[in-house]
PAFI-857605 format. One line per field, with one value per residue (C-alpha): z negated, x, y. Coordinates in nm, 3 decimals. Layout:
up	c(Z, ...) $
east	c(X, ...) $
north	c(Y, ...) $
This chain:
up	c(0.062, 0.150, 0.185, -0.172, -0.291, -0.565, -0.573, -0.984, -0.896, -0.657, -0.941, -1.104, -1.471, -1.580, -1.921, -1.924, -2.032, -1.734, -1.507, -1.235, -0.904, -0.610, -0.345, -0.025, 0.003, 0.342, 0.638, 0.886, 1.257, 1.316, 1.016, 1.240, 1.305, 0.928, 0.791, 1.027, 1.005, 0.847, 0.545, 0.486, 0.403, 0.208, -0.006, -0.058, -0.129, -0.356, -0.581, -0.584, -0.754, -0.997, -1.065, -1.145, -0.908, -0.599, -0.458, -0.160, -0.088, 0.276, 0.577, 0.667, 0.873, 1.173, 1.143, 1.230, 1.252, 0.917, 0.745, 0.997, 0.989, 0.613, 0.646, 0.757, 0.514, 0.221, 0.015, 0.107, 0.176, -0.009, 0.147, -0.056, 0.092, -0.018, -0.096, 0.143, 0.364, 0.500, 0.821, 0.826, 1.143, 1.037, 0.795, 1.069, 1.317, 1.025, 0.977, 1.309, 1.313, 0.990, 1.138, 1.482, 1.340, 1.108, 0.810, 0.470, 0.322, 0.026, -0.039, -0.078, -0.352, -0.308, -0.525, -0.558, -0.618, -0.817, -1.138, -1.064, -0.807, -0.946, -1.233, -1.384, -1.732, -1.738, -1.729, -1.845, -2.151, -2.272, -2.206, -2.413, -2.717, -2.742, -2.709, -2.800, -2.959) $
east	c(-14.407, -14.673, -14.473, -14.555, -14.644, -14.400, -14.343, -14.415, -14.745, -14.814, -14.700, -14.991, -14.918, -15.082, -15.154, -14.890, -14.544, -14.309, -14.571, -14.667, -14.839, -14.858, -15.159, -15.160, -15.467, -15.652, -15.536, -15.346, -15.379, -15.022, -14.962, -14.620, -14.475, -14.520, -14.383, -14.077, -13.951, -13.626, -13.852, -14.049, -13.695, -13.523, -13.894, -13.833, -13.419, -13.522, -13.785, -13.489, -13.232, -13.556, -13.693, -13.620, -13.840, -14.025, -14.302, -14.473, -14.832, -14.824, -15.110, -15.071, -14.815, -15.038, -15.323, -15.053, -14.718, -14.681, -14.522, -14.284, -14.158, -14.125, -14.016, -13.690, -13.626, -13.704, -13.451, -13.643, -14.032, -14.205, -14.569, -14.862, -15.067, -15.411, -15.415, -15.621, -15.735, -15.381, -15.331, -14.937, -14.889, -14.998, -14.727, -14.481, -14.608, -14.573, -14.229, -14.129, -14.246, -14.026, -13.727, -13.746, -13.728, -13.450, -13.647, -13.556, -13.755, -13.734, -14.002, -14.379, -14.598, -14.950, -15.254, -15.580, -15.407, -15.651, -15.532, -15.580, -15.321, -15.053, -15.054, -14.893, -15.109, -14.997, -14.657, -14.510, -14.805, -14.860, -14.473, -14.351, -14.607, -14.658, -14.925, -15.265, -15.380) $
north	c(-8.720, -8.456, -8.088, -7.947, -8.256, -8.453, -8.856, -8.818, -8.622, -8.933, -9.211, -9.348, -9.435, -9.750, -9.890, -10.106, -10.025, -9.928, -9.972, -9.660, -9.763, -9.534, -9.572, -9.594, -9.348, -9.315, -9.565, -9.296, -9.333, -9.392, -9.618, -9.817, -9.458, -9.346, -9.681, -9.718, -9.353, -9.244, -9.044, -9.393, -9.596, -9.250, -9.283, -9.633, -9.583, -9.313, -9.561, -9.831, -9.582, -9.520, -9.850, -10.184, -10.338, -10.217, -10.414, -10.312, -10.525, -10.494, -10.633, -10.976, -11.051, -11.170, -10.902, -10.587, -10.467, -10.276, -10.621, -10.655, -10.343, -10.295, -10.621, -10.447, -10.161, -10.403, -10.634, -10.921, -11.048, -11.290, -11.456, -11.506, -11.798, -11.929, -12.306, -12.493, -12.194, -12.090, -12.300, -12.389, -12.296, -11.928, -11.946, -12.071, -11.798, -11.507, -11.680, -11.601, -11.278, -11.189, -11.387, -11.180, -10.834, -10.979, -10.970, -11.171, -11.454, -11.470, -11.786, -11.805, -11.830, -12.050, -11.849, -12.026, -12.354, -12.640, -12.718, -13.080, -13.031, -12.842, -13.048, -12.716, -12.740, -13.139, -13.135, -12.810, -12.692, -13.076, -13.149, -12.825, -12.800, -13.192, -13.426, -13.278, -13.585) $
C-alpha cells in the first residue's frame, strides 16, 4: 500500500455481512509494473491469510495485459462472457493468452443469458417447488 497508508484504512466496509471492497482508485501510468511487482502478490498473499475469498475484477483479457498478469499471482481465473455478443473465438484467443503466461482456468460464466434459453426458471424453480398449476 501507499507509505503511511493501512490496507484496513483502504477496505471499504459494505452493508453486507463480511463484505469489504477495496478500489482500484485512479488508473496509474504503469498499471503492468504495479500489478506484476513482488508488493502487488505479498498484498494479495496478505488478503488470502485474511479472507475467505479474494476476487479481483480485472480488464478483459484482450483489451491489456493486467489479466494476464494477475492471471499468474491468482489461484485461478474465471471469464465472464456476454451471451450472444462474445465472439468464441475471443474466448479462444483470451484462452490462449491465460494458457501462455501459465495462468489457471477455472471455467466461465455466460451473464445476459435469455431466460428462454437457459431454461434455468423451467427446470430447476418448476422442477423443485412443483407444478404451478
Amino acid at each position: 500500500m501507499v507509505q503511511g497508508v493501512s490496507k484496513e484504512d483502504c477496505l471499504i466496509r459494505t452493508d453486507i455481512s463480511n463484505l469489504s471492497v477495496l478500489t482500484s482508485g485512479l488508473v496509474p501510468p504503469n498499471p503492468a509494473e504495479l500489478l506484476g511487482n513482488k508488493k502487488m502478490r505479498d498484498f494479495i498473499e496478505c488478503l488470502k491469510k485474511e479472507y475467505d475469498l479474494v476476487l479481483i475484477d480485472a480488464p478483459p483479457v484482450l483489451a491489456v495485459t493486467d489479466a494476464q498478469i494477475l492471471s499468474t499471482i491468482v489461484d485461478g481465473v474465471i471469464f465472464v462472457a456476454s451471451y450472444g455478443e462474445t465472439q468464441k473465438n475471443a474466448l479462444v484467443d483470451a484462452k490462449n493468452l491465460i494458457d501462455k503466461v501459465g495462468g489457471k482456468i477455472l471455467g466461465i460464466v455466460f451473464n445476459k443469458v435469455p431466460e428462454a434459453v437457459s431454461g434455468y426458471h423451467d427446470k430447476y424453480y418448476k422442477g423443485y417447488y412443483g407444478n404451478e398449476n
